[in-house]
One Martini backbone bead per residue (centre of mass of N, CA, C, O) as a GRO file, in nm:
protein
  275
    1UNK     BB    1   5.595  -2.020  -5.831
    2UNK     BB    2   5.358  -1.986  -5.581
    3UNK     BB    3   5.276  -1.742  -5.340
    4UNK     BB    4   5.205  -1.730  -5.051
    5UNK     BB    5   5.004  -1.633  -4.764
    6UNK     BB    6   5.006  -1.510  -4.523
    7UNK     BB    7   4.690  -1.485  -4.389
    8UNK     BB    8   4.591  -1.803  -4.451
    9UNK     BB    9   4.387  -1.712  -4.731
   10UNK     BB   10   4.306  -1.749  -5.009
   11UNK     BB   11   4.303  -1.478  -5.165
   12UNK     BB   12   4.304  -1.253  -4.948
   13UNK     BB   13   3.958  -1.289  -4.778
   14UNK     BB   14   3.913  -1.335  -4.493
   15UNK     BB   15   3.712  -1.155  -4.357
   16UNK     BB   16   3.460  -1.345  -4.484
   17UNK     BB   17   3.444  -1.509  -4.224
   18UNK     BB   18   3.415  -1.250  -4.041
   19UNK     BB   19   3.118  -1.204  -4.146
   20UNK     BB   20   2.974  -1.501  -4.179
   21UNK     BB   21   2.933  -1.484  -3.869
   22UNK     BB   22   2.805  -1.211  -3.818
   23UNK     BB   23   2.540  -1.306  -3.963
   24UNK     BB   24   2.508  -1.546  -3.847
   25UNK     BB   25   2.427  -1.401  -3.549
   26UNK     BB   26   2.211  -1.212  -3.642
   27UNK     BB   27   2.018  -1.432  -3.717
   28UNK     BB   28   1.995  -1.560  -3.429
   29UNK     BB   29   1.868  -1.294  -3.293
   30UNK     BB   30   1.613  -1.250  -3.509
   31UNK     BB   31   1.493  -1.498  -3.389
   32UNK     BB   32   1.459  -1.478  -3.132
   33UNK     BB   33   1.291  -1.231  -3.133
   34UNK     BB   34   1.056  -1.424  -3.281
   35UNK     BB   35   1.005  -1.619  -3.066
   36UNK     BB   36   0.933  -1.439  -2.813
   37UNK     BB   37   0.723  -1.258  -2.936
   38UNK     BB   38   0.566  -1.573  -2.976
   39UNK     BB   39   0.437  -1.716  -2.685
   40UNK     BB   40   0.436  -1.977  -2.575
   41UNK     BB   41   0.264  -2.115  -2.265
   42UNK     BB   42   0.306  -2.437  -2.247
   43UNK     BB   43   0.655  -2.375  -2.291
   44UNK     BB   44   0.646  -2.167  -2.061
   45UNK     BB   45   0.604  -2.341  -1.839
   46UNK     BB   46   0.770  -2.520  -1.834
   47UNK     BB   47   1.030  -2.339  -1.810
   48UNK     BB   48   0.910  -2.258  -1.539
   49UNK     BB   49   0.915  -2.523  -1.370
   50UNK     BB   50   1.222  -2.583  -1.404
   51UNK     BB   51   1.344  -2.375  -1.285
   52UNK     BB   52   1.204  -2.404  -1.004
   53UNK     BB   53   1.322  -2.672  -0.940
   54UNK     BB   54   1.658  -2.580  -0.971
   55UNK     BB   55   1.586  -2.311  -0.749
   56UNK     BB   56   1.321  -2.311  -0.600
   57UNK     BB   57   1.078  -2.259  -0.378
   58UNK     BB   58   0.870  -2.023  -0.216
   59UNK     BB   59   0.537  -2.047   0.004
   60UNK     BB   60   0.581  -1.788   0.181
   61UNK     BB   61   0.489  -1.516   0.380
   62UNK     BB   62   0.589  -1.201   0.502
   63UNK     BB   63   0.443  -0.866   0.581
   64UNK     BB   64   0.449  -0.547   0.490
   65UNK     BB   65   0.309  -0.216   0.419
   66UNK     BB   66   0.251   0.066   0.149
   67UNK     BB   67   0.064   0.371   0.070
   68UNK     BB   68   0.106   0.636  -0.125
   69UNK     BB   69   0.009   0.949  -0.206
   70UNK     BB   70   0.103   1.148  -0.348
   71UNK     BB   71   0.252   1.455  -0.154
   72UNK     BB   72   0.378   1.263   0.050
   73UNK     BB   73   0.571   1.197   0.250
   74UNK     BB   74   0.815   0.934   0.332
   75UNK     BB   75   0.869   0.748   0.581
   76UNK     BB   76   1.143   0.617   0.704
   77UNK     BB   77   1.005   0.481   0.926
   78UNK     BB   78   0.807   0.205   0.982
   79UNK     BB   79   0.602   0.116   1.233
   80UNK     BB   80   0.551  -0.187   1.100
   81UNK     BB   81   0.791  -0.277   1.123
   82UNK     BB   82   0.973  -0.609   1.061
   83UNK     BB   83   1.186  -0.866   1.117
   84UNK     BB   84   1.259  -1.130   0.896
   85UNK     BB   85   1.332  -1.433   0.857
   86UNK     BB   86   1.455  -1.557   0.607
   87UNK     BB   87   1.296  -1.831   0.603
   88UNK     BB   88   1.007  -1.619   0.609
   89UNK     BB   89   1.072  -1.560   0.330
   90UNK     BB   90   0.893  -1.413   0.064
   91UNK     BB   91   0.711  -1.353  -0.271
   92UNK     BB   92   0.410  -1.542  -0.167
   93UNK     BB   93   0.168  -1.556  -0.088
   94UNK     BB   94   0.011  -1.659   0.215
   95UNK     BB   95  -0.097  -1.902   0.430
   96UNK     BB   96  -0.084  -2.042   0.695
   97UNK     BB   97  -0.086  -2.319   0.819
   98UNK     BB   98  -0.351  -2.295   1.004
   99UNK     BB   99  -0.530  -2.065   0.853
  100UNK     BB  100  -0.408  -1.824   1.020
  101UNK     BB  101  -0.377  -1.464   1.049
  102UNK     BB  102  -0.099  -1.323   1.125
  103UNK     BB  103   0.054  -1.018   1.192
  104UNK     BB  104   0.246  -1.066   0.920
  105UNK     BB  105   0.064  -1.232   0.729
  106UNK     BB  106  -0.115  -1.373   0.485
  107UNK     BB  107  -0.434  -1.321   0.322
  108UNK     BB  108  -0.629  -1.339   0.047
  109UNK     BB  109  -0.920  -1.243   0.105
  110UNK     BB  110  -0.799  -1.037   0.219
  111UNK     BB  111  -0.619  -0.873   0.042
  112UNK     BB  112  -0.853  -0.843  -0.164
  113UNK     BB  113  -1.057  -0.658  -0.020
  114UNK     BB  114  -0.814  -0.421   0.026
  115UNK     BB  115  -0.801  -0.383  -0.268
  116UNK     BB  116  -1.061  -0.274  -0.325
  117UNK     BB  117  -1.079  -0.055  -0.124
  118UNK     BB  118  -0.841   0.061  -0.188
  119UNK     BB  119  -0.923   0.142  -0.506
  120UNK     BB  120  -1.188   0.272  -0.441
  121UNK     BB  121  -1.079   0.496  -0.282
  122UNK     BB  122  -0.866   0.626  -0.542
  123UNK     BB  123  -1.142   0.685  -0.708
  124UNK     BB  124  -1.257   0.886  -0.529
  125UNK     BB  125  -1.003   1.102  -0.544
  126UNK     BB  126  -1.014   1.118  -0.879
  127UNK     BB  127  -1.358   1.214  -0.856
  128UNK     BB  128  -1.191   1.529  -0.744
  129UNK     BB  129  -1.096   1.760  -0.900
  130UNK     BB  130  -1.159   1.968  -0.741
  131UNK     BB  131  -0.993   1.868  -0.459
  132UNK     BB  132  -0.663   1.779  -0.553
  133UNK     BB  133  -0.507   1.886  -0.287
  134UNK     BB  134  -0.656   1.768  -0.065
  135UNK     BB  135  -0.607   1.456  -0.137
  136UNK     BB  136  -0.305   1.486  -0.023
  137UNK     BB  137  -0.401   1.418   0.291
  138UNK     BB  138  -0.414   1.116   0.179
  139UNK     BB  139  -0.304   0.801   0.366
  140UNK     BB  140  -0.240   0.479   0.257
  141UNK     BB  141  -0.233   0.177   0.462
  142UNK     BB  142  -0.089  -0.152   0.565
  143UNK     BB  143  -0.154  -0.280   0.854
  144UNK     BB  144  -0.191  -0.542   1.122
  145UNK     BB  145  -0.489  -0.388   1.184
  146UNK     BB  146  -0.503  -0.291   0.858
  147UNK     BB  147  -0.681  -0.045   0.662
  148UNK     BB  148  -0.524   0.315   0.670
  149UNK     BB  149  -0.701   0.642   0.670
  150UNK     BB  150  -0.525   0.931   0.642
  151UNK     BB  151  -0.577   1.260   0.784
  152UNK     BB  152  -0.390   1.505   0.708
  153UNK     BB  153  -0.151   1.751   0.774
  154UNK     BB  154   0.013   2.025   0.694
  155UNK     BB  155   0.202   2.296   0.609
  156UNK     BB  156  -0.040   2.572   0.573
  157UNK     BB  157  -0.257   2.279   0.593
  158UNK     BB  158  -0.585   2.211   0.760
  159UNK     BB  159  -0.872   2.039   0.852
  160UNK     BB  160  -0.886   2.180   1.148
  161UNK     BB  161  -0.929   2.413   1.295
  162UNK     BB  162  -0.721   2.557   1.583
  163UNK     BB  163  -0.910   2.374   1.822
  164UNK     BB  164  -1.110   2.212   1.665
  165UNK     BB  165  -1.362   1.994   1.628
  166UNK     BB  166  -1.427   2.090   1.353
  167UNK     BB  167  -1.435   2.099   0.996
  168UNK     BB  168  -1.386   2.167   0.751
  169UNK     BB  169  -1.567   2.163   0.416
  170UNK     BB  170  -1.317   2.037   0.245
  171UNK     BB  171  -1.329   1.788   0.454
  172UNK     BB  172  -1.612   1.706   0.427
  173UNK     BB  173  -1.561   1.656   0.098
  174UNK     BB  174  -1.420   1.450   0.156
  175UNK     BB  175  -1.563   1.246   0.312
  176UNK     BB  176  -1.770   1.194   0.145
  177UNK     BB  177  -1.625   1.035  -0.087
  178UNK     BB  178  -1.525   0.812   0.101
  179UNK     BB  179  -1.823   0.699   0.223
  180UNK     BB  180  -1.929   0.519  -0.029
  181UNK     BB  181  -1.695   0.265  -0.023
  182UNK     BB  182  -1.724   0.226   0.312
  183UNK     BB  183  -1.988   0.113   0.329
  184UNK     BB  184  -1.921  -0.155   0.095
  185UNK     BB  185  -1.744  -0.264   0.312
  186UNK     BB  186  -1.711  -0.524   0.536
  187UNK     BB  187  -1.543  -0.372   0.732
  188UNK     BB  188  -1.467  -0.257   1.034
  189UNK     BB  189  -1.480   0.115   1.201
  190UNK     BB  190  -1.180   0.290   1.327
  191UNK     BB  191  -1.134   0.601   1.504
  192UNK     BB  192  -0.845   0.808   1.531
  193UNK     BB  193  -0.708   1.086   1.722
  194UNK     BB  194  -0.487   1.337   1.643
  195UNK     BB  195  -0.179   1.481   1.765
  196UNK     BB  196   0.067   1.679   1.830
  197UNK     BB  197   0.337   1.814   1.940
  198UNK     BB  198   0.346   2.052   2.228
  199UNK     BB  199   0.511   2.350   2.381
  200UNK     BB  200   0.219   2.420   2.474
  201UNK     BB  201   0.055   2.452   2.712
  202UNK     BB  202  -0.281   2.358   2.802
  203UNK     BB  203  -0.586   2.545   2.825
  204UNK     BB  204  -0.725   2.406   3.059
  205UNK     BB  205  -0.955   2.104   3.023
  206UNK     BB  206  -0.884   2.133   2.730
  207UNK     BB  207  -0.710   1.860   2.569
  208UNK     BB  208  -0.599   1.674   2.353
  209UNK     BB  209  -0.778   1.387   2.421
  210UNK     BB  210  -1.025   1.518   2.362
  211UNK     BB  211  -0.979   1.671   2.092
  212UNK     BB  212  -0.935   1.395   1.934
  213UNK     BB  213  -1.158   1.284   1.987
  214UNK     BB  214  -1.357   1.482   1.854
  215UNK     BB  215  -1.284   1.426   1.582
  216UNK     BB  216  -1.319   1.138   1.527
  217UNK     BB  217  -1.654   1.158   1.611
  218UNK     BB  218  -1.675   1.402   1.335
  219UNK     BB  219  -1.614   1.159   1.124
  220UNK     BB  220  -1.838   0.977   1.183
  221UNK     BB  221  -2.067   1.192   1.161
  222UNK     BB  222  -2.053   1.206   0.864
  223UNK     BB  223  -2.031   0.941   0.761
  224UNK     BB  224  -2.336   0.864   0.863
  225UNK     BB  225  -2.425   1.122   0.675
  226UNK     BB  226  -2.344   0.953   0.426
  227UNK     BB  227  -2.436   0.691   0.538
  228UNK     BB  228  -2.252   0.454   0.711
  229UNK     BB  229  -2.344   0.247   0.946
  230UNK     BB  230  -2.330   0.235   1.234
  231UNK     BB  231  -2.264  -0.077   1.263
  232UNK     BB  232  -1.944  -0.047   1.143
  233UNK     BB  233  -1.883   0.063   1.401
  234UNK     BB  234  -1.614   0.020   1.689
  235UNK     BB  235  -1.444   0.292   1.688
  236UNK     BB  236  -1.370   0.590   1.915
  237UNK     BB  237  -1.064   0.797   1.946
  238UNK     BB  238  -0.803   0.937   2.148
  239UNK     BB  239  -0.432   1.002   2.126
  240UNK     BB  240  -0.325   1.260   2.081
  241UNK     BB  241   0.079   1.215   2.104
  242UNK     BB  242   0.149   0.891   2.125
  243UNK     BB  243   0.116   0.854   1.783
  244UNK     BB  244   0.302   0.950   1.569
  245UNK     BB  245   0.413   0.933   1.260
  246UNK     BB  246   0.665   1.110   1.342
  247UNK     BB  247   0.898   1.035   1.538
  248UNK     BB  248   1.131   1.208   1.499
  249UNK     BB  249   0.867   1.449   1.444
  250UNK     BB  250   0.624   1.550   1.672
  251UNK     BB  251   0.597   1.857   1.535
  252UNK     BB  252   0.468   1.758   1.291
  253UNK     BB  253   0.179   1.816   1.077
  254UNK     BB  254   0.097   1.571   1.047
  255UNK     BB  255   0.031   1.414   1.313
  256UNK     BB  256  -0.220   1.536   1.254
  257UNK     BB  257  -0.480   1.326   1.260
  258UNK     BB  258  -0.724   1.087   1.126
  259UNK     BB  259  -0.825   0.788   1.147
  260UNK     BB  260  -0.918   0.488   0.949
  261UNK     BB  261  -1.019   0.169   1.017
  262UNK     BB  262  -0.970  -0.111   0.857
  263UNK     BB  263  -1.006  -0.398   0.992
  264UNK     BB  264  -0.843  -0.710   1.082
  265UNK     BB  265  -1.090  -0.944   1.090
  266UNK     BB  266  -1.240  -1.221   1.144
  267UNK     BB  267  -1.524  -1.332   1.086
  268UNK     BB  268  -1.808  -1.381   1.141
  269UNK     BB  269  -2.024  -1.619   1.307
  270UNK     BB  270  -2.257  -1.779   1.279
  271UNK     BB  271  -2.465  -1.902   1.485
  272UNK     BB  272  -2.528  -2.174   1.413
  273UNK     BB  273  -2.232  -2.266   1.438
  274UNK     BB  274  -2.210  -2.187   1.713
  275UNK     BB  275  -2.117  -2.398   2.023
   0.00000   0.00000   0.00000
């Protein structure tokens, strides 16, 4: 008479089940990484219909953002957050209902335009190998007013003489290669200048908002001096200590900086069009 197996399969040999299940599962895995590998485009469009219709999709955005070259700190607390209603939040850019620009909504064309000034100002500080600590000064930012070129100080190296209202000489070759883009922009061009918070007050008539605004119209004087239209500039202003950098240190050294704004705002309507 024969003995049973205890193992529950003939032969002493179940291993062979769990073996070639491993095989079986090996094998549906290299497969999947070959279907993938070559991927449908239009039964991937498929795929991803499906998905959107199961999950929803969002069709609005609201948003700011944040541009910063290495080398300079990231601002804890961003000036232009703003807390946007979950409803009214999405991950895809849109005009508003109304087809009007709001502060904080997205607009294609001018978001568009914003990014390609963007990149062509990072190719230009990029095309200035001489000068690749100076590039470090300047921190690129998109708020509800544009796209703001900020030239800061940092602690140890500033772009402007102590009080004085010229700027140095690899400021100015600074501003040379920005001048070459911000020409190209379509949009126009508000220049203002920054002072940090001083412990010692001012001696004499000129202060604070004196210097900053003459650093101002020195950057507009160089940018027009190397090409820039006059016709761009809207605005040179100077605003002393009222709007620092970083609000929780008014007398840290980046604090000290000119801005050059590209505005956001509406193109000009041709005349023959005005009512």
């Amino acid at each position: 008479m024969a003995k049973k197996n205890r193992g529950g399969h003939a032969g002493g040999h179940g291993w062979f089940v769990t073996f070639a299940d491993l095989m079986g599962l090996m094998m549906s895995f290299f497969v999947m990484l070959v279907a993938f590998s070559t991927q449908d485009q239009a039964k991937l469009q498929i795929v991803a219909g499906s998905m959107r219709d199961a999950f929803g999709m969002q069709d609005k955005v609201r948003y700011s953002g944040v541009i910063e070259i290495p080398g300079l700190p990231t601002r804890p607390k961003l000036k232009n957050a703003a807390n946007i209603p979950p409803e009214e939040a999405s991950a895809t850019p849109s005009p508003d209902e109304k087809g009007k620009l709001s502060g904080f909504g997205a607009n294609f064309d001018t978001d568009r335009r914003f990014a390609l000034a963007s990149a062509s100002l990072r190719q230009a500080l990029q095309d200035m190998p001489e000068l690749t600590e100076i590039s470090k000064h300047i921190m690129i930012e998109e708020t509800k007013e544009g796209l703001n070129i900020e030239i800061v100080d940092q602690n140890g190296r500033s772009m402007f003489p102590e009080a004085s209202k010229e700027p140095y000489e690899r400021t100015r070759k600074l501003i040379q290669h920005l001048a070459s883009p911000l020409k190209a922009t379509p949009f126009r061009i508000a220049i203002t200048g920054h002072t940090a918070a001083s412990r010692v007050p001012p001696q004499g008539s000129y202060g604070p908002w004196e210097l900053s605004a003459d650093r101002a119209n020195a950057v507009r004087k160089q940018l027009e001096a190397d090409g820039v239209p006059a016709s761009h500039f809207f605005m040179v202003a100077g605003k002393a200590d009222t709007q620092p950098l970083f609000p929780d240190d008014p007398f840290v050294a980046a604090n000290r900086r000119v801005t050059i704004t590209l505005m956001n705002e509406s193109p000009p309507v041709p005349p023959d069009l005005k009512p």
